[in-house]
C-alpha positions as CSV (number, residue, x, y, z in Angstrom):
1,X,-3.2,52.5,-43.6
2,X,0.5,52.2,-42.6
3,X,1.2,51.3,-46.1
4,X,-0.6,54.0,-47.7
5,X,1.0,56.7,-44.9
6,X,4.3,55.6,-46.5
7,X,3.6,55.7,-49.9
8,X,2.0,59.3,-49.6
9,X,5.2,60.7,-47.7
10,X,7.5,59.2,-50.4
11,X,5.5,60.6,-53.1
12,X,5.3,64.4,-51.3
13,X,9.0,64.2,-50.6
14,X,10.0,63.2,-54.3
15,X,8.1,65.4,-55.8
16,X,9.3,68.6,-53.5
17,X,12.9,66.7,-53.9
18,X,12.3,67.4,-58.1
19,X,11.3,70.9,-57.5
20,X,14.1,72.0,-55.5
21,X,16.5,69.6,-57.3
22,X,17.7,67.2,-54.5
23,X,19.3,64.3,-56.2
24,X,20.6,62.8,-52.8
25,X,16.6,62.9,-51.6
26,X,15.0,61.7,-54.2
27,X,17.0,58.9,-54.3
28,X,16.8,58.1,-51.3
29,X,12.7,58.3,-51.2
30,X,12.2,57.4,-54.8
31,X,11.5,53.3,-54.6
32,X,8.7,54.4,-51.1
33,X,5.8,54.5,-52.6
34,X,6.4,50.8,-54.6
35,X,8.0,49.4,-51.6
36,X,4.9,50.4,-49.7
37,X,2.6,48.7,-52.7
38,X,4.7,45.6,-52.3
39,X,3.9,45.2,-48.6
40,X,0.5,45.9,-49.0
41,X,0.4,43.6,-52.2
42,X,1.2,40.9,-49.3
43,X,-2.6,41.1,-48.0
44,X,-4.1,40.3,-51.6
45,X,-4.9,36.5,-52.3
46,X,-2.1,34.5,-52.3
47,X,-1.0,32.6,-55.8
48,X,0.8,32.4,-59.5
49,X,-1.2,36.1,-59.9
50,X,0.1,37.4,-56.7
51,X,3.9,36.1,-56.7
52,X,4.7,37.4,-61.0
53,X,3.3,41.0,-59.7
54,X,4.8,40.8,-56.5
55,X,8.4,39.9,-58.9
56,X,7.6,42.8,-61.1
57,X,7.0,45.3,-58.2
58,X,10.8,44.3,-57.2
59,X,12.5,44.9,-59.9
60,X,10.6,48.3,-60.4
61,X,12.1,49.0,-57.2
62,X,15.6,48.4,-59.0
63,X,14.7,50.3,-61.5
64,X,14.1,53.1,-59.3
65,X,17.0,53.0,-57.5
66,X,19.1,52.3,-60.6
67,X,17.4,55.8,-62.6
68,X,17.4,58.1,-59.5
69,X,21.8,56.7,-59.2
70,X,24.1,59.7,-59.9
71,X,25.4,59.3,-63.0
72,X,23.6,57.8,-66.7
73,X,22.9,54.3,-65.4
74,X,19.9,54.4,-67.6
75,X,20.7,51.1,-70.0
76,X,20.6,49.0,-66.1
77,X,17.2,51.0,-65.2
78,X,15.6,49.8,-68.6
79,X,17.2,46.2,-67.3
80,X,15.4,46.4,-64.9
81,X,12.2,47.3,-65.8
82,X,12.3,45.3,-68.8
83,X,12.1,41.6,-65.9
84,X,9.5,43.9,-64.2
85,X,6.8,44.2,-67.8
86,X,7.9,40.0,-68.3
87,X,6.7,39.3,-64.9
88,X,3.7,41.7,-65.4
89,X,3.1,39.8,-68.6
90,X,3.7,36.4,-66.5
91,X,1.1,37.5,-64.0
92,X,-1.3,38.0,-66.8
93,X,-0.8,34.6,-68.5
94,X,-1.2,33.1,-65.4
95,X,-5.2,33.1,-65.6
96,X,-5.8,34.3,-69.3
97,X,-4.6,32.7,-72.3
98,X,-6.7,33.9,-75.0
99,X,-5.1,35.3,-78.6
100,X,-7.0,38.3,-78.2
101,X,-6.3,39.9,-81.9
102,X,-7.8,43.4,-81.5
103,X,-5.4,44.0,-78.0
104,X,-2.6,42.6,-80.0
105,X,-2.9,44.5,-82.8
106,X,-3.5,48.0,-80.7
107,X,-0.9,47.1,-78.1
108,X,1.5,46.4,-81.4
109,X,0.3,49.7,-83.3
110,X,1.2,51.6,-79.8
111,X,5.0,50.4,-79.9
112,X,5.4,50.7,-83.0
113,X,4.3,54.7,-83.3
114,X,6.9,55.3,-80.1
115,X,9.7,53.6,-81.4
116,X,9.1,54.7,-84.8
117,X,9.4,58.4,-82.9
118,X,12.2,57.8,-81.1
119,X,14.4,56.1,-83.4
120,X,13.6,58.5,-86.1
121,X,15.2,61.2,-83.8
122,X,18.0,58.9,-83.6
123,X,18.9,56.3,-80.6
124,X,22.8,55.5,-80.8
125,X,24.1,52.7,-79.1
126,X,20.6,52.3,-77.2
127,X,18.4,51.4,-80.3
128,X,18.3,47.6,-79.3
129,X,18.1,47.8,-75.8
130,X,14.8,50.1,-76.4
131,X,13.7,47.8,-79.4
132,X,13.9,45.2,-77.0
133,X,12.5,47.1,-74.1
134,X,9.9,48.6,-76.3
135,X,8.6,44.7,-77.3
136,X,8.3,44.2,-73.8
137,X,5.8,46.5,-72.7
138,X,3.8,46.2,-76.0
139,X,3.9,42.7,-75.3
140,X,2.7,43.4,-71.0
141,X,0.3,45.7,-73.0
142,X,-1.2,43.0,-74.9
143,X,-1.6,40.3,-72.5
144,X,-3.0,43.1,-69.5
145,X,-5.6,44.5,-72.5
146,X,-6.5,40.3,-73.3
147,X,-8.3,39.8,-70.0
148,X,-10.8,42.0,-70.7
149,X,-13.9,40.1,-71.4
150,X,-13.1,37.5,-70.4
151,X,-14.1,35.3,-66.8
152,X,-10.8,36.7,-65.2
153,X,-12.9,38.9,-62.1
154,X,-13.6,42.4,-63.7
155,X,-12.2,44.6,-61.3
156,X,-8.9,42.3,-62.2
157,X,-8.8,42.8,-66.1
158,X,-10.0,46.6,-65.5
159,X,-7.2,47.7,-62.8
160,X,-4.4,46.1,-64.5
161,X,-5.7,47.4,-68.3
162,X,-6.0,50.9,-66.6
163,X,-2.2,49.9,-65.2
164,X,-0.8,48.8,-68.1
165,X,-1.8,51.8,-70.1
166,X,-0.3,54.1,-67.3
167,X,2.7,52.6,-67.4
168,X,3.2,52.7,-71.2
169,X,2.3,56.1,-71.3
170,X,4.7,57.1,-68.5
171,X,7.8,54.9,-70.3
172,X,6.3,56.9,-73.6
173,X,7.2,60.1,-72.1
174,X,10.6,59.4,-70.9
175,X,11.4,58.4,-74.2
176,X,9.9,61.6,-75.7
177,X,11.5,64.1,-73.4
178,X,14.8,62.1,-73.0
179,X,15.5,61.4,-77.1
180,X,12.8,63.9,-78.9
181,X,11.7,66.9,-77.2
182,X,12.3,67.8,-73.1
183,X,9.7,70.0,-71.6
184,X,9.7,70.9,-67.8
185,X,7.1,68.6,-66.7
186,X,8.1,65.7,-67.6
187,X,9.6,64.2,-64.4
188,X,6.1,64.8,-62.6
189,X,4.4,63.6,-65.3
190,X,6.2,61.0,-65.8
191,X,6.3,59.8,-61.9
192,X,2.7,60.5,-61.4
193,X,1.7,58.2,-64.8
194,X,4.4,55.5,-63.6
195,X,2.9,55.5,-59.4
196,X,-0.4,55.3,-60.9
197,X,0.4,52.7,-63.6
198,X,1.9,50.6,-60.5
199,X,-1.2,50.7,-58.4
200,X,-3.1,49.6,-61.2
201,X,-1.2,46.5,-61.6
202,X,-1.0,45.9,-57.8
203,X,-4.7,46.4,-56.8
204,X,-5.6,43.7,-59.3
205,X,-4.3,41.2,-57.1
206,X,-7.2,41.9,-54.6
207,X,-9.8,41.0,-57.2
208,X,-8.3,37.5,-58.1
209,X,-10.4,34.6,-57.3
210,X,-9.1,33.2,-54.1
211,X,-8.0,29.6,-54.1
C-alpha cells in the first residue's frame, strides 16, 4: 500500500506540475511513481525475470530524470531508455525463446510506419540515435508479443504484451508531437501511456513461476 500511496502522489503532483508549468516540480517528482514500482517489484518472485525488469525499471528512472533536466538532454534520455527496452527484451528471453513470426513481423511493421513518419518530417543529427532507439523497442515489442501462447504463466505474457504496447505507443507520441505535429495533450498522454506501459511490464513479475 505504501508503494502504491507513493506512486499515486507522484503522479497527481506531475500532472498538476504540467498544468501549471513547474519544471523544478516535475522534476523533482517525475521518476516517483517508477521508483515506487521498483520497490514494490522487490516482493515479486525472485529470478533472471525479476532482476532484467528490475534493470529496465532503473534506467527508466534515468531516463526520467535525464527528460524532465532543464535544458535538451533528450539524445541521454533516449540513452537511457534505449538499456531500459534491452533489459525488457532480456527479461523476456529469459523464459521464452520461440521465433514467433507473426509478433515479429507486426512488431517490425509498427517501427517501421513511426520511423518512416518521423524521418519523413525530417530528424537531423538524431536520425541514428532514433533508428537505433526505434529497433529497440520493436525489438522489446517482439519478444513481449512472443510469449503469448506459449507455457510462460498467462497473466505474465498478457501484462507485459499490454506493457509493451503502452510503452510503444507513449515513445510513438513523443516522436509525433516532438518531430511531426505538437498538440496540447501530449505530455499527459504521453506520461499516462508510459506509467501504464511501466506497470504492465512490472506486474508481470508477480505471475512468473516461482523457483
Amino acid at each position: 500500500m505504501g508503494w502504491l500511496i507513493l506512486a499515486l502522489m507522484g503522479a497527481v503532483t506531475f500532472l498538476y506540475g504540467v498544468s501549471v508549468h513547474a519544471e523544478l516540480l516535475c522534476l523533482l517528482v517525475k521518476p516517483l511513481p517508477v521508483l515506487a514500482l521498483l520497490g514494490w517489484l522487490h516482493d515479486a518472485p525472485p529470478g533472471d525475470y525479476r532482476r532484467w525488469v528490475s534493470l529496465g525499471l532503473i534506467f527508466s528512472l534515468l531516463g526520467d530524470v535525464l527528460l524532465a533536466w532543464p535544458g535538451d538532454l533528450f539524445v541521454f534520455g533516449l540513452g537511457a531508455f534505449l538499456v531500459a527496452h534491452l533489459a525488457y527484451l532480456k527479461a523476456y528471453l529469459s523464459d521464452c525463446r520461440r521465433l514467433a513470426l507473426l509478433p515479429l513481423i507486426l512488431a517490425l511493421g509498427v517501427g517501421a510506419l513511426l520511423l518512416g513518419i518521423l524521418i519523413a518530417h525530417g530528424l537531423g543529427p538524431l536520425l541514428i540515435p532514433v533508428i537505433v532507439y526505434g529497433l529497440a523497442i520493436s525489438a522489446m515489442l517482439w519478444r513481449a508479443l512472443a510469449r503469448l501462447g506459449t507455457d510462460v504463466p498467462k497473466r505474465s505474457a498478457l501484462l507485459a504484451a499490454g506493457g509493451a504496447l503502452a510503452f510503444v505507443f507513449s515513445d510513438s507520441v513523443i516522436g509525433i508531437s516532438r518531430f511531426v505535429v505538437p498538440f496540447e495533450a501530449a505530455p499527459y498522454v504521453i506520461i499516462l501511456s508510459y506509467w501504464l506501459g511501466q506497470w504492465g511490464i512490472a506486474a508481470s513479475a508477480f505471475h512468473q513461476q516461482r523457483g
